[in-house]
SELUM-95326 format. One record per atom (N, C-alpha, C, O, CB): atom name; y negated, x, z negated. Coordinates in Angstrom, 3 decimals, padded with zeros to 6 digits, always signed. Atoms other than C-alpha are relative to their C-alpha. Glycine has a CB too. Example, Ala and Ser with C-alpha at 12.3 -4.5 7.8 and 13.67 -1.06 7.14 Angstrom:
2
<site N, <+001.190, +000.890, +000.000>>
<site CA, <+004.500, +012.300, -007.800>>
<site C, <-001.200, +000.900, +000.000>>
<site O, <-001.181, +001.936, -000.665>>
<site CB, <-000.027, -000.992, -001.246>>
<site N, <+001.190, -000.820, +000.060>>
<site CA, <+001.060, +013.670, -007.140>>
<site C, <-001.090, -000.770, -000.730>>
<site O, <-002.198, -000.261, -000.899>>
<site CB, <-000.462, +000.414, +001.415>>
//
This chain:
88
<site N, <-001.392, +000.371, -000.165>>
<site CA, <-004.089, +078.591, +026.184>>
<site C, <+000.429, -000.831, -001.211>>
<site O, <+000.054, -000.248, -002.228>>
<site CB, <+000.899, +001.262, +000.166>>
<site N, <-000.927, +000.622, +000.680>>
<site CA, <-002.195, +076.186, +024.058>>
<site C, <+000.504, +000.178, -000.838>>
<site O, <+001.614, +000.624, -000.549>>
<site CB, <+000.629, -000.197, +000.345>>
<site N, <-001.075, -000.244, +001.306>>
<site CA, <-000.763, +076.524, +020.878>>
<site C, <+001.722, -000.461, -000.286>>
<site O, <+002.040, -000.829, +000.845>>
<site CB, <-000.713, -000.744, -001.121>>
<site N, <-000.975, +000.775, -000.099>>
<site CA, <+002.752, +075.174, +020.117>>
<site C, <-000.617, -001.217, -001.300>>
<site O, <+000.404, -001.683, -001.806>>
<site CB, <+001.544, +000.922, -000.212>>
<site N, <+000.165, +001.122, +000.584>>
<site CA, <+001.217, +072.453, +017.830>>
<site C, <-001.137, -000.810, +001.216>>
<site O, <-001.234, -002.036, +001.169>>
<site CB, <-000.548, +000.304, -001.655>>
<site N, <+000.778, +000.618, -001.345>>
<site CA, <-001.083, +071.404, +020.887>>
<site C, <+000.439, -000.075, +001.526>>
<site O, <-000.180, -000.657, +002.417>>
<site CB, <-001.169, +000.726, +000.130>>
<site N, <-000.840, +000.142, -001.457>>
<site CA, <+001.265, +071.819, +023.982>>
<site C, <+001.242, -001.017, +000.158>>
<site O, <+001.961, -001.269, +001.125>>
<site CB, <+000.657, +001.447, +000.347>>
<site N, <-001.592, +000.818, -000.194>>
<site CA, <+004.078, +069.593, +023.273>>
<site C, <-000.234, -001.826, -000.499>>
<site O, <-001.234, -002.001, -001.195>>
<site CB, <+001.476, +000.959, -001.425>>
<site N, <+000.133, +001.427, +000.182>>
<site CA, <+004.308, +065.433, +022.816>>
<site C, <+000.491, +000.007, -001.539>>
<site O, <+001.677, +000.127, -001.846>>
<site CB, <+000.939, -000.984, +001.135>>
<site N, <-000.224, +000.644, +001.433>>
<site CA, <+003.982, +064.655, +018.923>>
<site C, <+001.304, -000.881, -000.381>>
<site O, <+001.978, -000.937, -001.409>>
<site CB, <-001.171, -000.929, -000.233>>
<site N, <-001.501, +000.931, +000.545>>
<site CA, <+006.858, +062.276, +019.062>>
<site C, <+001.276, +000.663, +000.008>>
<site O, <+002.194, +000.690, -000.812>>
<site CB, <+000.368, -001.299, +000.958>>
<site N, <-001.711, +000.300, -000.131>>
<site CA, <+009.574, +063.490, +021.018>>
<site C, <+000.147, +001.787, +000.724>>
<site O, <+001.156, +002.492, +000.748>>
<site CB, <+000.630, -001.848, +001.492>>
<site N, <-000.102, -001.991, -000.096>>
<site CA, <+008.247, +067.629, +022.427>>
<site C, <-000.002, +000.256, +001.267>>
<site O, <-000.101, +001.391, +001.734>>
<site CB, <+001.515, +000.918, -000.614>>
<site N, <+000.532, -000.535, -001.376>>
<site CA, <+007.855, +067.067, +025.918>>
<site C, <-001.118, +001.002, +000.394>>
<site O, <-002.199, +000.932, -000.191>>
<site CB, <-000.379, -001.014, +000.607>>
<site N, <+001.218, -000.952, -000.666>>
<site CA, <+005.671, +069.693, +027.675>>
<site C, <-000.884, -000.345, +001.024>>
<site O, <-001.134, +000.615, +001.752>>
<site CB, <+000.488, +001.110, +000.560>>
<site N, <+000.886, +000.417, -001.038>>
<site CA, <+003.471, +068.130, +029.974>>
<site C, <-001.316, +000.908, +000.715>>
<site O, <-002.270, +001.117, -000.035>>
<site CB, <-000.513, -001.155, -000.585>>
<site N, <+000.728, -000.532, -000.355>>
<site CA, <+001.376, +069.912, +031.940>>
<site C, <-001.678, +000.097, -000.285>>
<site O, <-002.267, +000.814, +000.523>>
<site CB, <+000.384, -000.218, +000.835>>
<site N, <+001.151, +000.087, +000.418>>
<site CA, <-002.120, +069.415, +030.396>>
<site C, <+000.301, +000.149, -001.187>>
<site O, <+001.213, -000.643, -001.427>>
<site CB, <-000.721, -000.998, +000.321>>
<site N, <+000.015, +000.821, +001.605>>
<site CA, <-002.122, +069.385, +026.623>>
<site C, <-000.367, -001.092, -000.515>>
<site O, <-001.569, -001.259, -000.722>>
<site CB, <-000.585, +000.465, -000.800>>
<site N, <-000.154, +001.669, +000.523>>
<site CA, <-001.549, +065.777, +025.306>>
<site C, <-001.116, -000.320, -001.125>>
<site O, <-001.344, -001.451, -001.553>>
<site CB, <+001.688, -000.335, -000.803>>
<site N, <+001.113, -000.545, +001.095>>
<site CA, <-004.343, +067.015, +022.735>>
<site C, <-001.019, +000.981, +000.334>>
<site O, <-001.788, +001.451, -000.504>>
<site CB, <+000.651, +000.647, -001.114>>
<site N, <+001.039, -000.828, -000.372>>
<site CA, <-006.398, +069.103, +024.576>>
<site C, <+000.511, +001.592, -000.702>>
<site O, <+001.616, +001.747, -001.223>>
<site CB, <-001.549, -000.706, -000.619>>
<site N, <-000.474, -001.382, +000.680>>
<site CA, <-006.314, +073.022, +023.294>>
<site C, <-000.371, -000.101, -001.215>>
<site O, <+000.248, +000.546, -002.060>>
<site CB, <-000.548, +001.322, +000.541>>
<site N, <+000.258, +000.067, +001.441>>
<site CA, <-008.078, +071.992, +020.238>>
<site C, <+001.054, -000.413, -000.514>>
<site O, <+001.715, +000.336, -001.234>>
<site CB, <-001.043, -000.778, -000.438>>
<site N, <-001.079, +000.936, +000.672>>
<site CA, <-005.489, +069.121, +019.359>>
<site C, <-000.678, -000.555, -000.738>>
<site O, <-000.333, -000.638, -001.917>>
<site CB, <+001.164, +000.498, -000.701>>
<site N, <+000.281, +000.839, +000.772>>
<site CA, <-008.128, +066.931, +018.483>>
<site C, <-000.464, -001.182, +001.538>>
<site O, <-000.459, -002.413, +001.520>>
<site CB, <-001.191, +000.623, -001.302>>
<site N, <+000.215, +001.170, -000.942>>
<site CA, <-009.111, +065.366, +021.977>>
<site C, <+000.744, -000.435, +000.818>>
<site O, <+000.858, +000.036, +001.950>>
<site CB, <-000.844, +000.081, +000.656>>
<site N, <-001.358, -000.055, -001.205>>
<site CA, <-006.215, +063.756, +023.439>>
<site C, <-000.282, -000.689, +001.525>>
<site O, <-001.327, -001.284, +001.787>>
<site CB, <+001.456, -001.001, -000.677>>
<site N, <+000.463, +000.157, -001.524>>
<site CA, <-005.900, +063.085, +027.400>>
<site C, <+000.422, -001.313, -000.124>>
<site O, <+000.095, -001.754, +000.978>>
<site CB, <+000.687, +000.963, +001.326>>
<site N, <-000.115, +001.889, +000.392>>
<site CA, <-004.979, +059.184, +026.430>>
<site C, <+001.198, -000.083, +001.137>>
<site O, <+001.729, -001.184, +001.282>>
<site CB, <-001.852, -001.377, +000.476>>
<site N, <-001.297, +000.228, -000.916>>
<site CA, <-002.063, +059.898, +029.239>>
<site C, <+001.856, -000.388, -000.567>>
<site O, <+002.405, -000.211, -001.654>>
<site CB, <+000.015, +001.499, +000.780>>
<site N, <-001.271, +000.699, +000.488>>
<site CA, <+001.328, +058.515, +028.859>>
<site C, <+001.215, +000.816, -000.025>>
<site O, <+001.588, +001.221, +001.076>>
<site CB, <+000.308, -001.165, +000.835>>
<site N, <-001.008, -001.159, +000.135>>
<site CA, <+004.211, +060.800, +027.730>>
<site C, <+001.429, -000.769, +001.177>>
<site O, <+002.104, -001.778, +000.977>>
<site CB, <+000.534, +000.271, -002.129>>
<site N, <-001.013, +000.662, -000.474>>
<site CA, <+006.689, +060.540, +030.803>>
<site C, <+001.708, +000.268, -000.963>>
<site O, <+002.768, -000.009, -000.401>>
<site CB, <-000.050, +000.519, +001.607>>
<site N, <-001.652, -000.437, +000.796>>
<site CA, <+010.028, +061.550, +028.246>>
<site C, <+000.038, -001.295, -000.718>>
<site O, <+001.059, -001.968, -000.581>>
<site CB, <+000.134, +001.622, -001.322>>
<site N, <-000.334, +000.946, +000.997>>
<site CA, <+008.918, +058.612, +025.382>>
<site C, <-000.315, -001.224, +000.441>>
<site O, <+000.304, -002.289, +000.451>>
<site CB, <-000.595, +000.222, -001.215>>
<site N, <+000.938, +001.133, -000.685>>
<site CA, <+006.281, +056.678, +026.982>>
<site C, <-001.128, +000.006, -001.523>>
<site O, <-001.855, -000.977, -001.671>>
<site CB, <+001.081, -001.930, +000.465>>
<site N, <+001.034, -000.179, +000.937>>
<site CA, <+004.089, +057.462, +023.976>>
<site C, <-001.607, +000.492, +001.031>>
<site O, <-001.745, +001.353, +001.901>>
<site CB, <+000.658, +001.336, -001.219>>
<site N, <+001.179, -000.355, -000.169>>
<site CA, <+000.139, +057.150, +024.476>>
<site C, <-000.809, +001.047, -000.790>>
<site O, <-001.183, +001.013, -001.962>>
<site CB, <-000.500, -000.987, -000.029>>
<site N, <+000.456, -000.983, +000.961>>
<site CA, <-001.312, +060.212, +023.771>>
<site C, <-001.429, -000.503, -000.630>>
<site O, <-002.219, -001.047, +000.142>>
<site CB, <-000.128, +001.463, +000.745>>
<site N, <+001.117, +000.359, +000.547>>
<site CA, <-004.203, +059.511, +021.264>>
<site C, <+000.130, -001.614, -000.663>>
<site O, <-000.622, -002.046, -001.536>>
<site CB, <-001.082, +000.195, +001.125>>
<site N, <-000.230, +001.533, +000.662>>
<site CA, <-003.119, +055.873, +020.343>>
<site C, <+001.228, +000.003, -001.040>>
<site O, <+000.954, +000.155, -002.231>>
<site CB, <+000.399, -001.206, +001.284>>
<site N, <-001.106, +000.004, +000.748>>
<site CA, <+000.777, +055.685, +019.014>>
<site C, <+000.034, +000.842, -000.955>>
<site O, <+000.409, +000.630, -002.108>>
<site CB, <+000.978, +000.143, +000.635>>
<site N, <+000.083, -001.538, +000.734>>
<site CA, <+000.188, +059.413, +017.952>>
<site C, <-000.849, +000.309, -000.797>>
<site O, <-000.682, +001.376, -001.388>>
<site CB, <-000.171, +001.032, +000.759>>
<site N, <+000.819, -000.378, +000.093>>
<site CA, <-002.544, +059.382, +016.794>>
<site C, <-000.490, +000.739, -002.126>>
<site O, <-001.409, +001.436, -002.556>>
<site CB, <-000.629, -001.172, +000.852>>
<site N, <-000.307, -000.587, +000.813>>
<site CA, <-001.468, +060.002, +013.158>>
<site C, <+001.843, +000.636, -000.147>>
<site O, <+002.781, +000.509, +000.640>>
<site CB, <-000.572, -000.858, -000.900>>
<site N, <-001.119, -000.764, +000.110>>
<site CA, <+001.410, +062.073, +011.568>>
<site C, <+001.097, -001.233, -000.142>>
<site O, <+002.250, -001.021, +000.236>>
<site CB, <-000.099, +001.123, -001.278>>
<site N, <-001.063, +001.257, +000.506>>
<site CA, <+003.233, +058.391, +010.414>>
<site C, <+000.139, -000.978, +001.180>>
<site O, <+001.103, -001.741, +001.249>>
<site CB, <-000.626, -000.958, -001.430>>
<site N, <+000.182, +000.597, -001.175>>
<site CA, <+002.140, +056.849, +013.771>>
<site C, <+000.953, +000.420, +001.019>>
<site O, <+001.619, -000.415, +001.631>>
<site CB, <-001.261, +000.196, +000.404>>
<site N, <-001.193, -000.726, -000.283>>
<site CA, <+004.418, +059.652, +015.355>>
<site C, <+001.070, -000.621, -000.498>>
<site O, <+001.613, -001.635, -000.059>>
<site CB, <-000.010, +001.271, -000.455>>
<site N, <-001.376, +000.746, +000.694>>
<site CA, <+007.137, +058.902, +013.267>>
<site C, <+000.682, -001.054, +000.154>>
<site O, <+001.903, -001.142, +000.288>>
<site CB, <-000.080, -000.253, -001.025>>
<site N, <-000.464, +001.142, -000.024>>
<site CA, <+007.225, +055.593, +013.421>>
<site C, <+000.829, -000.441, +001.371>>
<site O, <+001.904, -001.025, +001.509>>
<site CB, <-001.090, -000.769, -000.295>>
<site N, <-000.308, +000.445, -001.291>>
<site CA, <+007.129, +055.386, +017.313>>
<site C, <+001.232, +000.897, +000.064>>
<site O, <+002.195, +000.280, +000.521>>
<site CB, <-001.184, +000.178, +001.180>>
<site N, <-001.194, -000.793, +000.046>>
<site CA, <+009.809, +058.291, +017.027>>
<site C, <+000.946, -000.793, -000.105>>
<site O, <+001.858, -000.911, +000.714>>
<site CB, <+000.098, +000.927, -000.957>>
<site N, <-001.746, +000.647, +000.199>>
<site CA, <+012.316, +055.990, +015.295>>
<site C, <+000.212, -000.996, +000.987>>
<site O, <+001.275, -000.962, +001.607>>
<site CB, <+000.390, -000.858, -001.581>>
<site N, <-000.258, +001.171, -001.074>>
<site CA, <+011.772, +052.751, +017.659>>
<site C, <+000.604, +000.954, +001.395>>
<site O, <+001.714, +000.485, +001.649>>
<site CB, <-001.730, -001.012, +000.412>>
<site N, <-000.142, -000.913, -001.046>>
<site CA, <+012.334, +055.283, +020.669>>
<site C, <+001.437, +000.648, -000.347>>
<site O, <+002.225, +000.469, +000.582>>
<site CB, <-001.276, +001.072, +000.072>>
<site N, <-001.148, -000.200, +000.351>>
<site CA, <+015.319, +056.646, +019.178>>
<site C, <+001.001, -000.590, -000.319>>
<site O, <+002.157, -000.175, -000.238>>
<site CB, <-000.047, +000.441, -000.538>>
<site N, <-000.940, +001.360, -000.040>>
<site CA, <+016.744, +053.292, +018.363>>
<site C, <+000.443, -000.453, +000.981>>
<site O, <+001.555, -000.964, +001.111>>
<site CB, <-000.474, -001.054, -000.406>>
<site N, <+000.030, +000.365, -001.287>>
<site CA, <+016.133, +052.646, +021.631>>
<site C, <+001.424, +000.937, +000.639>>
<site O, <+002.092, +000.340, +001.483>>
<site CB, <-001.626, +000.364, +000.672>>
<site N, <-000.849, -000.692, -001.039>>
<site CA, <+018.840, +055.645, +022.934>>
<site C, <-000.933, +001.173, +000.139>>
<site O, <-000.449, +002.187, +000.641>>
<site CB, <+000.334, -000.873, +001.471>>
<site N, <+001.008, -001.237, -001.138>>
<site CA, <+015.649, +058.073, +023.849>>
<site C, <-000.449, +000.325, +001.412>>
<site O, <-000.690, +001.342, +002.063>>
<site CB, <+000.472, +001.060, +000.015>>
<site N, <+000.004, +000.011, -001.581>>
<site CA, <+015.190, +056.754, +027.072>>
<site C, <-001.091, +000.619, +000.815>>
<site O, <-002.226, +000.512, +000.350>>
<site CB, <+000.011, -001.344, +000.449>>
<site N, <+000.757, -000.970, -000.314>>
<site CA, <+013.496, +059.003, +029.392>>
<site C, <-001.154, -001.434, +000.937>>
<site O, <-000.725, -002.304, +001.696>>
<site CB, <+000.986, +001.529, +000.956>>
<site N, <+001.293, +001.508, +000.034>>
<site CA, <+010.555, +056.137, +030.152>>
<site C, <-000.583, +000.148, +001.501>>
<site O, <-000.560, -000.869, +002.194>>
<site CB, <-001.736, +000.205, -001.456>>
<site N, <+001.008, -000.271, -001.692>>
<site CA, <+008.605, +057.378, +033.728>>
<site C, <+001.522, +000.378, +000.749>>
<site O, <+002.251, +001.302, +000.389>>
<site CB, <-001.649, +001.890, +000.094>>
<site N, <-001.528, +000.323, -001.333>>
<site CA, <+011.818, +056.878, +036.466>>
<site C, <-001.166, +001.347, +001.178>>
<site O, <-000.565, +002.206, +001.824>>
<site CB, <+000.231, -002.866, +001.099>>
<site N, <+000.795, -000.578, -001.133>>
<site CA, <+008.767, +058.747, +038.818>>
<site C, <+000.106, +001.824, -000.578>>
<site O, <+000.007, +002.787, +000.183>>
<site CB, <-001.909, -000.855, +000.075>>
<site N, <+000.309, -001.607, +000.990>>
<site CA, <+008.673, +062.215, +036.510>>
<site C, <+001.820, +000.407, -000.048>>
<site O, <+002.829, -000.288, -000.164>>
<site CB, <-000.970, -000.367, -002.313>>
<site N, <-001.758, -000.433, -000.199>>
<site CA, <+012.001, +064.542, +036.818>>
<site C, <+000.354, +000.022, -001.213>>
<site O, <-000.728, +000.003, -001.799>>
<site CB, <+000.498, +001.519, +000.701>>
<site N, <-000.250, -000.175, +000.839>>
<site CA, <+013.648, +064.775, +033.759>>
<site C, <-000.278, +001.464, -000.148>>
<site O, <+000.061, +002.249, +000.738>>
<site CB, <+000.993, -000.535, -000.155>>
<site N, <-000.006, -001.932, +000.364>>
<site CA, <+012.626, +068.655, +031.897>>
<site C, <+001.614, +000.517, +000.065>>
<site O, <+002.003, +001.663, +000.292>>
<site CB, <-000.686, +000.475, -002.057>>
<site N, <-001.418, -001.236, -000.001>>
<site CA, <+016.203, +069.603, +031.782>>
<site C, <+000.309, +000.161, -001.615>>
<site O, <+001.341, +000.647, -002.077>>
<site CB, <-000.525, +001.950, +000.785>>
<site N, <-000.562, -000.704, +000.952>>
<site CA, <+016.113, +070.026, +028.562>>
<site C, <+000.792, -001.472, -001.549>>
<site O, <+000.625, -002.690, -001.605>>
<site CB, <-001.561, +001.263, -000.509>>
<site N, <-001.144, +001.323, +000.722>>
<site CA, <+018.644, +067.948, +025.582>>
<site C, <-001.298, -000.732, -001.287>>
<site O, <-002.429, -000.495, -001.710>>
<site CB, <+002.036, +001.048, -001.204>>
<site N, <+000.604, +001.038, +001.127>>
<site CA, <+017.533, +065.485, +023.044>>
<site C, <-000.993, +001.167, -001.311>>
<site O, <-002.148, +001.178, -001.737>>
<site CB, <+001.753, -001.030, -000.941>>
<site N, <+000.052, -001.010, +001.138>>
<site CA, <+017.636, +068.434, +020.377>>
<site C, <-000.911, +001.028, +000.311>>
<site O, <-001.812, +001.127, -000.522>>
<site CB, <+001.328, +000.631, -000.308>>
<site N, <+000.763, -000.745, -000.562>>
<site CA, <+015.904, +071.149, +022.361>>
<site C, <-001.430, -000.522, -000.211>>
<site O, <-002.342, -000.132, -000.940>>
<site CB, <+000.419, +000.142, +001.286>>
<site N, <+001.548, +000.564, +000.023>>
<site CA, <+013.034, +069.012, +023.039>>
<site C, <-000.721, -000.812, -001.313>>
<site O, <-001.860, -001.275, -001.379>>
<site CB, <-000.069, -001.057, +001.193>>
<site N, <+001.101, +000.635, +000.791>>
<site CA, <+012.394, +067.563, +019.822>>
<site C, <+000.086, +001.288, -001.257>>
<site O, <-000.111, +001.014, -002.441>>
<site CB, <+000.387, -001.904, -000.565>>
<site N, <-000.020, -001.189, +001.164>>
<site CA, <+012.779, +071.264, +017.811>>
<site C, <-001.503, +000.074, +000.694>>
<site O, <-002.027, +000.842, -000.113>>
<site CB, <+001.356, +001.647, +000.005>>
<site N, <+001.477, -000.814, -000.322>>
<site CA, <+008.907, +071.897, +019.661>>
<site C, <-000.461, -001.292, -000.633>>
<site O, <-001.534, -001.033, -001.179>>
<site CB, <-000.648, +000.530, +001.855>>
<site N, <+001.432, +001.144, +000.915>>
<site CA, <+007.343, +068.114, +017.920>>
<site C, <-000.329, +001.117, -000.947>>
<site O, <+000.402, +001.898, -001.555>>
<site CB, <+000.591, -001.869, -001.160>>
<site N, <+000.648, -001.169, +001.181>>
<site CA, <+004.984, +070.250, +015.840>>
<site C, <-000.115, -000.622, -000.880>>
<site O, <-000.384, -001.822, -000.929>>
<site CB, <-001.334, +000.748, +000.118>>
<site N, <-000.522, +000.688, +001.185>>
<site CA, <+005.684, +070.079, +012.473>>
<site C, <-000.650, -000.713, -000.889>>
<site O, <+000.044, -000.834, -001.899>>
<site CB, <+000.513, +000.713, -000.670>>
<site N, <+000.697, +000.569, +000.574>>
<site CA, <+003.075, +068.141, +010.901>>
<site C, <+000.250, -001.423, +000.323>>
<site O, <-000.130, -002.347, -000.397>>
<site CB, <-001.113, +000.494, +000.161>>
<site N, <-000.041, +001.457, -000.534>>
<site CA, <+004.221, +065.072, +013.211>>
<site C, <+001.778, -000.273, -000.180>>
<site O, <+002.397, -001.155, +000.415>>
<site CB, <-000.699, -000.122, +001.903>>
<site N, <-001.675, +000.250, +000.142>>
<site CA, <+008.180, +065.397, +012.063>>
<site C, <+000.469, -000.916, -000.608>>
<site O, <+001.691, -001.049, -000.678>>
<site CB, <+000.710, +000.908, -000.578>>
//
């Protein structure tokens, strides 16, 4: 099972149904975060790489990026208290 530093999207804390990092949290599924639109394993792929794409994405408004994926329900704040903290 999943850790909370391996279950949630590095940028922005979405939960996606696979881990975006695998259970280790070293092999990511290279799939596309529907909340940021972050590539897991590319944008993310360091702690400053996070970050960075964090602020453009947040400049942006935080737009929820996949129109096809329901929104989680949950607020801006909610979902980015689970980015695990090494990628803050």
């Amino acid at each position: 099972m999943p850790n909370n530093e391996t279950a949630f999207c590095r940028v922005c804390g979405f939960e996606p149904s696979v881990p975006p990092w695998g259970m280790t949290g070293s092999d990511p599924s290279w799939e596309i975060c529907p909340c940021c639109g972050v590539e897991y394993g590319y944008e993310d792929a360091s702690a400053e790489g996070a970050r960075r794409y964090r602020r453009r994405w947040l400049e942006l408004g935080a737009p929820w990026s996949d129109s096809t994926v329901p929104d989680d329900g949950l607020t801006l704040d909610e979902r980015s208290a689970r980015v695990p903290d090494a990628f803050r």
